[in-house]
C-alpha positions as CSV (number, residue, x, y, z in Angstrom):
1,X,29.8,-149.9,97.0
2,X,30.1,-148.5,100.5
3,X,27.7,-150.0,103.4
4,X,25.8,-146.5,103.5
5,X,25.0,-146.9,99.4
6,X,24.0,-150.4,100.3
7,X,22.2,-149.8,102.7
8,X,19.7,-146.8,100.7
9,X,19.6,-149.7,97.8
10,X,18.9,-152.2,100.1
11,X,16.1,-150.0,101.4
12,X,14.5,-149.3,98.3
13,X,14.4,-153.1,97.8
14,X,12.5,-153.6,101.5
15,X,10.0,-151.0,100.3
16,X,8.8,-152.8,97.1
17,X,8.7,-156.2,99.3
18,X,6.4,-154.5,101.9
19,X,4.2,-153.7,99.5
20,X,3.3,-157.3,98.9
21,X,0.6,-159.2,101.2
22,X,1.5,-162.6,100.2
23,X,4.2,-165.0,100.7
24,X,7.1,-164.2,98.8
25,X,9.7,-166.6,97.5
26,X,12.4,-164.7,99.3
27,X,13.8,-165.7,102.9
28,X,14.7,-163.0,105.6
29,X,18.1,-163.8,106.7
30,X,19.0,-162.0,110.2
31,X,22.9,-160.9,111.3
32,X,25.8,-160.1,108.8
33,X,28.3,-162.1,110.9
34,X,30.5,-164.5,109.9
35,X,27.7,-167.1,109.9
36,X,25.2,-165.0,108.2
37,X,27.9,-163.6,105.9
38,X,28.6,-167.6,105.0
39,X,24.2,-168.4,104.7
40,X,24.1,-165.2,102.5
41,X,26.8,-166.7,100.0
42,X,25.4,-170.1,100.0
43,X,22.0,-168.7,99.0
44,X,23.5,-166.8,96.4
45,X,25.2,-170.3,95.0
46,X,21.8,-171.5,95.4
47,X,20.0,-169.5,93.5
48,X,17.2,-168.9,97.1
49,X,16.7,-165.1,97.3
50,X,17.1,-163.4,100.3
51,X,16.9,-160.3,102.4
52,X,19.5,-159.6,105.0
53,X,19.4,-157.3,107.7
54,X,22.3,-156.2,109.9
55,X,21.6,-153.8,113.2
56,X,25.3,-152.2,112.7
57,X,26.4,-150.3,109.9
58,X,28.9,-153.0,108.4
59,X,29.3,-156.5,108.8
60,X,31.6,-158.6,110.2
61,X,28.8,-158.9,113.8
62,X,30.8,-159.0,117.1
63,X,34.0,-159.2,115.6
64,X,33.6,-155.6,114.7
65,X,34.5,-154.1,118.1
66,X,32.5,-150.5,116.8
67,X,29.5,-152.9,116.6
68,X,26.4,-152.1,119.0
69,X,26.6,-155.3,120.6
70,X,29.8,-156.6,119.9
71,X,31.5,-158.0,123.0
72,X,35.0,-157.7,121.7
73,X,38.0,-156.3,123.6
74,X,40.9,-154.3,122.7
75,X,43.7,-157.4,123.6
76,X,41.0,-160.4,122.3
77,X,42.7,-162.5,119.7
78,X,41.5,-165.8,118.0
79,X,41.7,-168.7,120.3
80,X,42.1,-170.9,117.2
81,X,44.7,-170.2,114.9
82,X,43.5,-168.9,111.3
83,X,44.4,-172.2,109.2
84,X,41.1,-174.2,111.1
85,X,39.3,-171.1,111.4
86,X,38.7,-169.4,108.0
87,X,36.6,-170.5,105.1
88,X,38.1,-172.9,103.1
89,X,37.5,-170.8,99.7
90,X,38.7,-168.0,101.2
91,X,41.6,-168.2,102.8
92,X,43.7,-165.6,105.3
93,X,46.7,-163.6,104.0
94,X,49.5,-165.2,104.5
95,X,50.8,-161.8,106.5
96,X,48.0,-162.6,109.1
97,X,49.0,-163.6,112.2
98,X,48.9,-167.3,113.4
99,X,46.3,-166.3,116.0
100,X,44.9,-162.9,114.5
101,X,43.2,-159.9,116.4
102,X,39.9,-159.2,116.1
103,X,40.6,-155.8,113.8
104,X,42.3,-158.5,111.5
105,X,39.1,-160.5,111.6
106,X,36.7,-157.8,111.1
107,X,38.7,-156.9,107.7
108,X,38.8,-160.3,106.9
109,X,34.7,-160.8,107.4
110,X,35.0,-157.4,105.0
111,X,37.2,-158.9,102.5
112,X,35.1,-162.2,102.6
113,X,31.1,-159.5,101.9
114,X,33.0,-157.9,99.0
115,X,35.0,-160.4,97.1
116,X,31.1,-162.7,97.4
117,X,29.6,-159.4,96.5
118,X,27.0,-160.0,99.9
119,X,26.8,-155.7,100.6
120,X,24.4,-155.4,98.3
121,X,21.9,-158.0,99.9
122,X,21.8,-156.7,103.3
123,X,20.2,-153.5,104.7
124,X,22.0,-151.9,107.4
125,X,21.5,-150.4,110.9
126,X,18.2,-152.6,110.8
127,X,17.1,-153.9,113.7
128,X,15.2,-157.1,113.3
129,X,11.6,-156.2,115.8
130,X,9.5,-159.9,115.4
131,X,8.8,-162.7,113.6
132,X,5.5,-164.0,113.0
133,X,4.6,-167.3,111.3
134,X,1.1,-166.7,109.6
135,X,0.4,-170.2,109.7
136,X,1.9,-173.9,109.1
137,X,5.3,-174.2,107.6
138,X,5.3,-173.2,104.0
139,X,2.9,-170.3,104.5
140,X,4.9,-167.8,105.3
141,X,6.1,-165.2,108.2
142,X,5.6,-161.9,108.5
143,X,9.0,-159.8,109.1
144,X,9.3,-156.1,111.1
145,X,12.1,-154.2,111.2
146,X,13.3,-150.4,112.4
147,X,15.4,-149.0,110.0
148,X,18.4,-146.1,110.5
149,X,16.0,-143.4,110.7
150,X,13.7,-144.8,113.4
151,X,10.8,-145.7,111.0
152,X,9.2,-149.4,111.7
153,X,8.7,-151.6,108.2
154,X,7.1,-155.3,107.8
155,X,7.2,-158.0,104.4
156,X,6.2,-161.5,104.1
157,X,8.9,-163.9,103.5
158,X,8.9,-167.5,102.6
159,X,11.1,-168.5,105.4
160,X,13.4,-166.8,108.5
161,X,16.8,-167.5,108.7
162,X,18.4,-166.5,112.1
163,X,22.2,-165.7,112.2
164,X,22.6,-163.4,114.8
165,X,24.8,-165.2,117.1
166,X,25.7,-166.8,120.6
167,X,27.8,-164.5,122.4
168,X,25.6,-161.5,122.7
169,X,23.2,-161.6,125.7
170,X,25.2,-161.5,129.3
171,X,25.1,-164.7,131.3
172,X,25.4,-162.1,134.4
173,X,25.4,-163.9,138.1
174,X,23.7,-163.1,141.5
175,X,26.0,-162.6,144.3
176,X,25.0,-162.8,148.3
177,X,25.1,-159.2,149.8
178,X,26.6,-155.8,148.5
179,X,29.7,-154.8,146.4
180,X,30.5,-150.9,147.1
181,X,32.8,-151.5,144.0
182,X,32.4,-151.5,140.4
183,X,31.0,-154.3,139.0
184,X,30.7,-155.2,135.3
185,X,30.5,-158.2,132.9
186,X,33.0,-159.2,130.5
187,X,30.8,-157.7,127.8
188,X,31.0,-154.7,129.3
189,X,35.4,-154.6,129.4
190,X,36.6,-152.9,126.5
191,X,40.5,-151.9,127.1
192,X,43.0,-152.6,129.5
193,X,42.9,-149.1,131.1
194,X,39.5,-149.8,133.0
195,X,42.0,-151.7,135.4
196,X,44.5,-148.9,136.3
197,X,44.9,-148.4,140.0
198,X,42.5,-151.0,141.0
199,X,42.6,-154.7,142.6
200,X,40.4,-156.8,140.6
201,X,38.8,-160.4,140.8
202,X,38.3,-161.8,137.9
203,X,34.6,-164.5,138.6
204,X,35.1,-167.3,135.5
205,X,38.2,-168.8,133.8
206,X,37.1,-170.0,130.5
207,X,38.6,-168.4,127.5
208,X,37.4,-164.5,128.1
209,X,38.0,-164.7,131.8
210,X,42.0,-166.1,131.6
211,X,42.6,-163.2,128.7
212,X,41.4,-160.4,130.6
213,X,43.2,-161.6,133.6
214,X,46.5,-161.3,132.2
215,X,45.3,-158.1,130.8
216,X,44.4,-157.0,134.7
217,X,47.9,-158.5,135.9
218,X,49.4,-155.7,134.0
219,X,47.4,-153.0,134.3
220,X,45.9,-153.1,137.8
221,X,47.2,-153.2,141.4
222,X,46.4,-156.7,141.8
223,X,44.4,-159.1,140.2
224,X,42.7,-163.0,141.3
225,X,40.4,-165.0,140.2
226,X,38.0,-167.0,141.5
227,X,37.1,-170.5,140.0
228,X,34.1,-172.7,140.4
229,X,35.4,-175.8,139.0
230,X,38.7,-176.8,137.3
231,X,39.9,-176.7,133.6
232,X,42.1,-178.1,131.1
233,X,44.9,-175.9,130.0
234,X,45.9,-175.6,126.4
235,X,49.3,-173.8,124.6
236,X,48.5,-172.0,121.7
237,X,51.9,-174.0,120.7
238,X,53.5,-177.0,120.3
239,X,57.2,-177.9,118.6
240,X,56.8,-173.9,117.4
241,X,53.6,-174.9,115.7
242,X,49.8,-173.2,116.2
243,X,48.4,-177.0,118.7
244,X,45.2,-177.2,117.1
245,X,47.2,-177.8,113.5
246,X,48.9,-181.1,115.5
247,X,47.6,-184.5,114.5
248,X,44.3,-184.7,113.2
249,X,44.6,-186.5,110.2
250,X,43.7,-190.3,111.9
251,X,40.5,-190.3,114.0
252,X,41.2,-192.0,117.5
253,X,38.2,-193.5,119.4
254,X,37.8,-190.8,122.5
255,X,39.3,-192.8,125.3
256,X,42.8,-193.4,123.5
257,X,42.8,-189.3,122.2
258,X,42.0,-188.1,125.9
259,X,45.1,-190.4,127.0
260,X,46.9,-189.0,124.1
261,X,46.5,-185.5,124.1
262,X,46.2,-185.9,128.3
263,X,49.8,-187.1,128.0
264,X,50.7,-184.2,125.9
265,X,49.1,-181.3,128.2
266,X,51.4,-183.2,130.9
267,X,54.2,-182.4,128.9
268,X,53.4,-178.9,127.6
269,X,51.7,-177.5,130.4
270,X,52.7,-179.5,133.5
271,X,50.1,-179.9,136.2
272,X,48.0,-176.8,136.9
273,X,47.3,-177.8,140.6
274,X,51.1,-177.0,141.8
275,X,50.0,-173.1,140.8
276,X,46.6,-173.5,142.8
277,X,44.2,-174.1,140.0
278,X,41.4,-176.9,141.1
279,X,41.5,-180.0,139.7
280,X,38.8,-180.4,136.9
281,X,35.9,-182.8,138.2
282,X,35.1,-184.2,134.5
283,X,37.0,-185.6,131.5
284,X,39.0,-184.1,129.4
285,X,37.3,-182.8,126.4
286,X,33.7,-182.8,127.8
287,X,33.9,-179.1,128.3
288,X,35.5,-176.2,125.9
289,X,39.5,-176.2,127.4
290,X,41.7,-173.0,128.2
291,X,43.6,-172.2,125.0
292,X,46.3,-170.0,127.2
293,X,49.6,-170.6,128.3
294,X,50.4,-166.8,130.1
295,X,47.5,-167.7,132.3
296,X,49.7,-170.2,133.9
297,X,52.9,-168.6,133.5
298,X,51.6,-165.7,135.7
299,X,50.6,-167.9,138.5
300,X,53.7,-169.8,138.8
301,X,55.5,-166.3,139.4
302,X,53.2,-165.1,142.5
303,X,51.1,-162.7,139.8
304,X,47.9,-164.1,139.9
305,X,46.2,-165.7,143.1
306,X,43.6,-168.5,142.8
307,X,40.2,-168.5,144.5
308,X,37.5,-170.9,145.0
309,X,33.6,-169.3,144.7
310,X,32.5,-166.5,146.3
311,X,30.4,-167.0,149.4
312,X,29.3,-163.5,150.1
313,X,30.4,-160.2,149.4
314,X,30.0,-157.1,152.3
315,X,31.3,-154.0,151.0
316,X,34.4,-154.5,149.1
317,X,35.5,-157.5,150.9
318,X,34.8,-160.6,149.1
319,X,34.1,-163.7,151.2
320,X,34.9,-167.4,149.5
321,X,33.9,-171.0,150.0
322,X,37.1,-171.7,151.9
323,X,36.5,-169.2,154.8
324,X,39.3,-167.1,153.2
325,X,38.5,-163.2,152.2
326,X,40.1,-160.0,150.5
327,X,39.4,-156.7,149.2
328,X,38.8,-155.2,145.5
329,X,37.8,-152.6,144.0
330,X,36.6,-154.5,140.8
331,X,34.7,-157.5,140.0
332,X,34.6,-158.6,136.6
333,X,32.4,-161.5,135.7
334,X,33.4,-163.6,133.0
335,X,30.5,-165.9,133.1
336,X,29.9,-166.4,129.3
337,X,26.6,-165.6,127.3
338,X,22.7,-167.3,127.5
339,X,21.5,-167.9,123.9
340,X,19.2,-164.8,122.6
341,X,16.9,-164.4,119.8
342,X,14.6,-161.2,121.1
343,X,12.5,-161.2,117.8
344,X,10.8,-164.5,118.2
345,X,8.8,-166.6,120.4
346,X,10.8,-169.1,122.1
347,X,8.4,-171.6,121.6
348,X,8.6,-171.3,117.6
349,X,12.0,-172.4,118.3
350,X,11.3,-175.7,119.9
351,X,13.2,-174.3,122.8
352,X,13.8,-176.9,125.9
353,X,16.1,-176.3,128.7
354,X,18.6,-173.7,127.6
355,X,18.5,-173.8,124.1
356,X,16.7,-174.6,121.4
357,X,16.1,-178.6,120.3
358,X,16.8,-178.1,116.3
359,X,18.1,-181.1,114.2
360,X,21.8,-180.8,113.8
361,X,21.5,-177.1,116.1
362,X,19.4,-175.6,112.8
363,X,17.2,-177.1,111.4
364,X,13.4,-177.0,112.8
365,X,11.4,-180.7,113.5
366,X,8.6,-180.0,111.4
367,X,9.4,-176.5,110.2
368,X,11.0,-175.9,106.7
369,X,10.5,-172.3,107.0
370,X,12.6,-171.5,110.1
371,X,16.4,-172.5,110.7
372,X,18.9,-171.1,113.3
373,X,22.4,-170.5,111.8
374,X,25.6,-170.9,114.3
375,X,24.0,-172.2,117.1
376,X,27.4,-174.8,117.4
377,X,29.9,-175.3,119.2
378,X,33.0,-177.7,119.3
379,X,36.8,-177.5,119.6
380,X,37.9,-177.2,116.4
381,X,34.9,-177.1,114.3
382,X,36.0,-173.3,112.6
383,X,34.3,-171.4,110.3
384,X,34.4,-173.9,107.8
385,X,32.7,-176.4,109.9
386,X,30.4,-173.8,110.4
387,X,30.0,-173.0,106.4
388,X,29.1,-176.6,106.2
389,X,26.5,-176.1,108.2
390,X,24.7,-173.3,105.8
391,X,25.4,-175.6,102.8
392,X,23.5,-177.8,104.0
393,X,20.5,-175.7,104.8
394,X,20.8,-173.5,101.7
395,X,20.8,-177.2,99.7
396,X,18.2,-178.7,101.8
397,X,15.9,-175.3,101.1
398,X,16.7,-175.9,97.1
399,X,16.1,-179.4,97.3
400,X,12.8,-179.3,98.8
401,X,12.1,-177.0,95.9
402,X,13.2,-179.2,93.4
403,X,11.3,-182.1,95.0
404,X,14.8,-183.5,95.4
405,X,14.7,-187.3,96.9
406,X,17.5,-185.9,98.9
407,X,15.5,-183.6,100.7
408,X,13.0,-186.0,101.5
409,X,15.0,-188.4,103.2
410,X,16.4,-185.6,105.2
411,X,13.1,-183.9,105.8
412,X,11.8,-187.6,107.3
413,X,15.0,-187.6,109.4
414,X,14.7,-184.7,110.9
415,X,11.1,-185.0,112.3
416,X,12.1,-188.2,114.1
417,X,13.4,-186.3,116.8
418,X,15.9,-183.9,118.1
419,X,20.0,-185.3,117.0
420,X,22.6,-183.3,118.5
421,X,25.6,-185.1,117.1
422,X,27.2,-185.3,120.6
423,X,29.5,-188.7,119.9
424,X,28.5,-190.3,123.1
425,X,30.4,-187.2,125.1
426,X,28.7,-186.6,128.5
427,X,29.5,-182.6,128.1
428,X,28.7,-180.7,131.2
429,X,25.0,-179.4,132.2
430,X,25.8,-176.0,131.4
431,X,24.1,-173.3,129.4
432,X,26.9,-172.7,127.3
433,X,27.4,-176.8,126.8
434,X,23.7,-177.0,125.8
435,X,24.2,-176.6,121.9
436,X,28.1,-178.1,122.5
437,X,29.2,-181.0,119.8
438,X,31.5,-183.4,118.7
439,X,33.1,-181.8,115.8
440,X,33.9,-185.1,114.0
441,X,30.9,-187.0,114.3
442,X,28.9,-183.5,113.5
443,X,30.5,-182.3,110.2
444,X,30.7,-185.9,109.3
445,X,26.9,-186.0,109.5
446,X,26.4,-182.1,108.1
447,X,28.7,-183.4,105.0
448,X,26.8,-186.7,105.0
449,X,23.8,-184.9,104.0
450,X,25.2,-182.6,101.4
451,X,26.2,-185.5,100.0
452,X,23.0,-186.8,99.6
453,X,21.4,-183.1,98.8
454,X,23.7,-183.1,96.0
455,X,22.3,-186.6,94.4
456,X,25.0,-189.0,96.9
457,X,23.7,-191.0,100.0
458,X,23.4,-190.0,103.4
């Protein structure tokens, strides 16, 4: 069945739904990403029916660079290799590179919708408009959508369940006078060609920002980039072997695996100062570290020259903390994304701060109508860790329906308070460290409770 076919049948389905004016027994599940794709199986396993909607014409959500708000690039590669990123039941080719492209992860997200049989549940080129709760949990919300064709639609579904990710809505900065440049956001870099002939400063060296970089050290005149605070620096390889595959299999108490793995940085990637990167003002591990090596490699040979903030900008001279200043014709702000979900009222998501205050990062305190799919983030944690996450949900939804006693312990957990499964780490006070956790002490709890969803103990 093609996406377009889907799509029509998927349609049809919407229409009948509409038609009803009570709650239905069917959730609304929101984004055909990797997470939703993941929700959308589990509910199937379930037996919880479901309607999916997805605002581009496939799946696979910003891994599909054709995708309306994909922020994809034509160089971007996983950062993790495939082994502790893909489903556990459903594993990457073997002919898949170690660190695959993002083509290679849109046909795998593909792959994953047709061998679950998930096309068929979703319509397509939807774009979710609101969400309305029409009174305490368990009575329902009222759903509205725009379809292809422009026309607006709204059904009552027992429940909401938003997968629509992180990495969509542009964390974009404010800057102290005028560029005469161009000026764009990470989101908005596409291919290595937007460089050509220009001198470019890169503003923000986390993942995106060190990747493009390289890209603009080859295609551009001339490329720096200017860093608030420091970072740790990690090789995609180690003895010939994808790092994040490297120990793992005993769990160290923090402060003997920062001196490990510190020791082991030391040895792999020397020390970053001598090529003019700042020296990281917080511990190891207590923000998301570099996963590049070329980075480096490019400022030890004179390719790549490190700033500190900007100041000011007049013209298209940029002016920097230390007093120093130079010229570009490009800025390029790779200041990561602010956690976005348009279609509902923030304060239905028990939103504090920069982010939502959810049990686990999904589950609502005294909803169980509403959950928030993906809203994670560790090193390491994968899709399966991720997966884990939507069993959980998807069992927790079935339980409560059983009247399991599994359900009802978690149910009177989860109303205590908000648990972000942290492990003691003092992670920085950033917007994109605000839903940031400890990937062992997280999926040991998410698995602790499938445990008990599925008759065990918590």
């Amino acid at each position: 069945m093609t996406a377009q076919d889907a799509a029509i049948q998927a349609a049809a389905t919407l229409e009948n739904a509409a038609q009803q004016s009570a709650a239905v027994d069917r959730f609304a599940l929101i984004g055909a990403g990797p997470m939703g794709l993941a929700m959308a199986k589990l509910l199937k396993e379930q037996g919880i029916p479901f309607q999916g909607f997805e605002l581009h014409s496939d799946v696979g959500g910003l891994w599909d660079i054709d995708a309306p708000l994909s922020t994809m690039y034509e160089t971007a590669h996983l950062i993790s290799s495939k082994k502790m990123t893909q489903f556990d039941d459903f594993p990457m080719d073997e002919e898949v590179a170690e660190y695959p492209s993002h083509w290679e992860m849109r046909r795998y997200f593909r792959d994953f919708a047709r061998h679950f049989d998930l096309y068929k549940d979703y319509a397509f080129n939807c774009q979710v408009l609101s969400c309305d709760p029409l009174g305490d949990s368990g009575a329902g919300w009222r759903v509205s959508w725009r379809d292809g064709e422009g026309q607006e639609h709204s059904a009552v579904f027992a429940g909401v369940l938003i997968a629509n990710g992180t990495l969509a809505e542009p964390n974009i900065p404010s800057f102290k006078g005028r560029f005469d440049g161009e000026l764009i956001h990470s989101s908005q870099y596409r291919d290595p060609r937007q460089f050509a002939d220009k001198r470019v400063l890169i503003v923000g060296a986390g993942n995106s920002g060190c990747d493009i970089a390289v890209d603009a050290i080859h295609h551009g005149v001339s490329c720096d980039i200017s860093m608030r605070r420091g970072y740790y620096f990690v090789p995609k390889y180690v003895f010939g072997k994808p790092a994040d595959t490297m120990g793992g299999a005993i769990r160290l108490p923090m402060w003997l695996k920062r001196r490990i793995d510190g020791l082991i940085l030391k040895w792999f990637v020397g020390d970053p100062q001598k090529y003019g990167f700042p020296k990281p003002d917080y511990a190891l591990y207590e923000s998301h570290p570099v996963v590049n090596s070329l980075i480096l490699f490019h400022a030890g040979h004179g390719d790549l020259e490190v700033r500190p903030d900007i100041d000011h900008i007049d013209g298209k001279t940029v002016h920097f903390a230390d007093g120093s200043q130079a010229e570009y014709d490009m800025i390029l702000t790779a200041t990561g994304y602010l956690l976005h979900y348009p279609f509902i009222d923030k304060e239905q998501l028990n939103w504090q701060g920069a982010a939502p205050h959810l049990y686990l990062n999904c589950m609502h305190p005294t909803r169980d109508d509403l959950f928030v799919l993906g809203m994670v983030e560790a090193s390491g944690l994968g899709w399966q860790g991720r997966h884990e996450q939507a069993e959980m949900v998807a069992r927790y939804i079935k339980g409560l329906r059983d009247g399991s006693a599994g359900a009802t312990q978690l149910q009177r957990e989860k109303s205590t308070g908000f648990e972000r499964a942290t492990g003691g780490m003092n992670y920085l006070k950033l917007a994109r460290m605000a839903y940031y956790v400890d990937k062992a002490t997280y999926r040991k709890a998410v698995t602790g409770w499938i445990a008990a969803l599925t008759g065990g103990r918590a």
